[in-house]
C-alpha positions as CSV (number, residue, x, y, z in Angstrom):
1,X,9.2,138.7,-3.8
2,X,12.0,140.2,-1.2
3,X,15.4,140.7,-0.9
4,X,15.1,138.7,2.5
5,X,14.2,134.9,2.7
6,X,10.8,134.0,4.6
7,X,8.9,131.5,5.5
8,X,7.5,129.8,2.4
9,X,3.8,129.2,2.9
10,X,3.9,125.0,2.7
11,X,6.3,125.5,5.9
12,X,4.7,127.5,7.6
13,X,3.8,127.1,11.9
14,X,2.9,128.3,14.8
15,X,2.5,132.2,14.9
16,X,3.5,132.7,11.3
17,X,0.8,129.6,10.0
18,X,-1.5,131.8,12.0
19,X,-0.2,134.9,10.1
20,X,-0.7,133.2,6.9
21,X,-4.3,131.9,7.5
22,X,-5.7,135.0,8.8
23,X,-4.2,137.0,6.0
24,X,-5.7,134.2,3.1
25,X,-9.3,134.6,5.2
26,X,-9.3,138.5,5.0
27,X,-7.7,138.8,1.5
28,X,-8.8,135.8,-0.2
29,X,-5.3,134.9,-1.2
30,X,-1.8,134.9,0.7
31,X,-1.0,138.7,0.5
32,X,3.1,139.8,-0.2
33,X,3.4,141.8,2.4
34,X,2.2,139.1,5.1
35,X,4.8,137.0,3.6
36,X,7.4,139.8,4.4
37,X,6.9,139.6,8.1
38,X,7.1,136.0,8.3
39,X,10.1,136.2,10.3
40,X,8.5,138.4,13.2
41,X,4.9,137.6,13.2
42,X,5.0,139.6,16.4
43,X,5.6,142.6,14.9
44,X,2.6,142.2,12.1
45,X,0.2,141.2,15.0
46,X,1.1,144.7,16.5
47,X,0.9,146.7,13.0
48,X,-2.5,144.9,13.0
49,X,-3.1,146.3,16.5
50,X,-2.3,149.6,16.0
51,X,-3.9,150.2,12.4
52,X,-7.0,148.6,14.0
53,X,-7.2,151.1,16.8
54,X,-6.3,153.9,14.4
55,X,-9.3,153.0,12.1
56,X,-11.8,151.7,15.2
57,X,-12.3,155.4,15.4
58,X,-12.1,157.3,12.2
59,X,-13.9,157.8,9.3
60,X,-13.1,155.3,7.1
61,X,-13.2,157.2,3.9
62,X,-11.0,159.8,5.6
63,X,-8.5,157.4,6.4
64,X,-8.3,156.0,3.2
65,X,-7.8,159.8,1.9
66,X,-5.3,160.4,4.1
67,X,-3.9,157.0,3.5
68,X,-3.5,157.3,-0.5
69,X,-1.9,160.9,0.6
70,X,1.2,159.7,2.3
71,X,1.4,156.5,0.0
72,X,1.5,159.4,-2.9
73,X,4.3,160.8,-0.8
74,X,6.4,157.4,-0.2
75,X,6.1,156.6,-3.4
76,X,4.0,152.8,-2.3
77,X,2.7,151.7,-5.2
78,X,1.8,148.3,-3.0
79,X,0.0,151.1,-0.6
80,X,-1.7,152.7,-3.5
81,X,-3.0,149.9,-5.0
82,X,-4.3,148.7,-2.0
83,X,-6.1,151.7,-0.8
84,X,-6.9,153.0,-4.3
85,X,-9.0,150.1,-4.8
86,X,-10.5,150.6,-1.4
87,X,-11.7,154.2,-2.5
88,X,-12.4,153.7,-5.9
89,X,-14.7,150.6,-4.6
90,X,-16.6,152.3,-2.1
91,X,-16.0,155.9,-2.1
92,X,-15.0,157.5,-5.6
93,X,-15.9,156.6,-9.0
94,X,-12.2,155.1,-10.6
95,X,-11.7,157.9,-12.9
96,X,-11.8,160.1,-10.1
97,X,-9.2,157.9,-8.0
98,X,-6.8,158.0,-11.2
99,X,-7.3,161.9,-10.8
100,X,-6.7,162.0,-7.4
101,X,-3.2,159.7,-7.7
102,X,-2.2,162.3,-10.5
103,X,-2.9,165.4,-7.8
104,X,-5.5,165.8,-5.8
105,X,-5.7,169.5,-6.1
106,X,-7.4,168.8,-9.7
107,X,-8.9,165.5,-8.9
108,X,-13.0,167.9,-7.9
109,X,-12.5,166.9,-4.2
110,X,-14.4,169.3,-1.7
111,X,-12.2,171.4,0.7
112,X,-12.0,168.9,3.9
113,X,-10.8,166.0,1.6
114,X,-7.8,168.3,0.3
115,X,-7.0,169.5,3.8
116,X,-7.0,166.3,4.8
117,X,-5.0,165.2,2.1
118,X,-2.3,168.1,2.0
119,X,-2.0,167.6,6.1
120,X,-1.0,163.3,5.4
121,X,1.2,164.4,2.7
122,X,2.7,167.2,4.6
123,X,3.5,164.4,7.8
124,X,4.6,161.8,5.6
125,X,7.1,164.0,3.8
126,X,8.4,166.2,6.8
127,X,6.2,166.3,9.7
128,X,8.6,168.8,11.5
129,X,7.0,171.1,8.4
130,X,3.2,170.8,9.7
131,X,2.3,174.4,11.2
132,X,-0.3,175.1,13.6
133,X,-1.7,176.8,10.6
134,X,-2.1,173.4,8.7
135,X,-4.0,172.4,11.8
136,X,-6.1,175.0,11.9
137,X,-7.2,174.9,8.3
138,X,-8.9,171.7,9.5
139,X,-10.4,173.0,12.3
140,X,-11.7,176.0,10.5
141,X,-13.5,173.0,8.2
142,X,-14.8,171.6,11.0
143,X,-12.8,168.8,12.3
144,X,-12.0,168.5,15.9
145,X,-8.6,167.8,17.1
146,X,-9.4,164.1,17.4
147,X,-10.5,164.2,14.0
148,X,-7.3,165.8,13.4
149,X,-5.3,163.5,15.7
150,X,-6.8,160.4,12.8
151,X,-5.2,161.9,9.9
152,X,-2.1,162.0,11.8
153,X,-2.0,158.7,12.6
154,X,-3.0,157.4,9.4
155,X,-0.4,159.2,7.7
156,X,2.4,158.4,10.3
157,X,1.3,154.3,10.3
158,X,1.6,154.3,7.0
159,X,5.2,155.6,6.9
160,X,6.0,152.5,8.9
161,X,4.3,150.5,6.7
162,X,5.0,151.4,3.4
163,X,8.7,151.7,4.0
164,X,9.2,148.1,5.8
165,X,7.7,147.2,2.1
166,X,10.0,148.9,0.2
167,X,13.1,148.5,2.4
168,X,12.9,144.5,1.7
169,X,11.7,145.0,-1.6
170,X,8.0,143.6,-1.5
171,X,5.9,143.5,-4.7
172,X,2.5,144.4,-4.9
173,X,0.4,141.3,-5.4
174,X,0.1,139.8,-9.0
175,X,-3.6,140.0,-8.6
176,X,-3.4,143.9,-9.0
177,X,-2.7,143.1,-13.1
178,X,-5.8,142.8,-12.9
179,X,-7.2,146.0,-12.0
180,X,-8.6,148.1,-14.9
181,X,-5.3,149.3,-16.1
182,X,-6.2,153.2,-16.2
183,X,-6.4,152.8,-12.7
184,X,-3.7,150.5,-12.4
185,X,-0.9,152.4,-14.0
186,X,-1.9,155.3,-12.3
187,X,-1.4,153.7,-8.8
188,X,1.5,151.9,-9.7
189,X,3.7,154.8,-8.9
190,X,7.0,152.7,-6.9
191,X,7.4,149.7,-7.5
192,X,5.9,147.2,-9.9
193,X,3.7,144.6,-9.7
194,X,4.8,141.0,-9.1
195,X,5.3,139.3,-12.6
196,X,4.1,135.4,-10.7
């Protein structure tokens, strides 16, 4: 599951038993990447912390945009999964999702979505590459700079995130064979699922 030993689940105490239970309660099952943290629980509480406060005050299909954006970037296919399940089961019909992991310049998304898309990918690549014109194209859409400020931080959170993942060599969860696997394959872009 990682290329670092943690704290297997029947073991499990204090802060990281915490970890553990409030991860099975909000995901139904014991996710991979709560695993991966087992040996700093302090440092998930904060990443819990800070992508709290980053999506307390955006727009949650926005984030999730601008999320699958730099996850597309990073090459996450734990990130994809996860949030390209998110759109495709509240925001986007599936097939559009697929399109959208493929590129979302020919996935039919309006103007905002693809600035807002184009500006996550651009931070997540290089964000010493983001002009004040990328900015502006957002403005000119009709964001304000908070709005603007969101995308940002979704994009730059998930950098942290998805490269902790990959840089101990966490699996997406098994359940995610599951998926319909047009959708599937087509977020599965890094590494692959778990096999158990």
């Amino acid at each position: 599951m990682t290329y670092i030993e943690t704290v297997p689940p029947d073991e499990a105490t204090g802060d990281v038993a915490a970890v553990y239970d409030a991860a099975r309660a909000n995901h139904g099952l014991l996710p991979n990447f709560a695993q991966a943290f087992s040996l700093r629980p302090h440092v998930y509480a904060a990443w819990l912390a800070l992508n709290g406060a980053i999506k307390a005050e955006d727009d949650l299909r926005r984030y999730e945009l601008a999320t699958l954006a730099a996850a597309r970037r990073l090459r996450s296919s734990y990130c994809m999964l996860a949030h390209g399940s998110i759109l495709a089961d509240r925001f986007l019909a599936p097939e559009t999702v697929r399109a959208v992991a493929a590129d979302p310049h020919d996935a039919g998304l309006d103007e905002v979505d693809l600035a807002v898309m184009d500006l996550a990918d651009k931070v997540a690549a290089d964000a010493t590459a983001v002009t004040e014109d990328d900015v502006a194209r957002l403005r000119e859409l009709g964001l304000a700079d908070a709005e603007i400020l969101d995308v940002v931080l979704a994009a730059a959170a998930r950098c942290f995130f998805s490269k902790v993942l990959d840089g101990l060599g966490v699996a997406p969860d098994r359940e995610y064979r599951d998926m319909e696997p047009g959708l599937r394959d087509a977020l599965t872009i890094g590494r692959p699922i778990a096999a158990a």
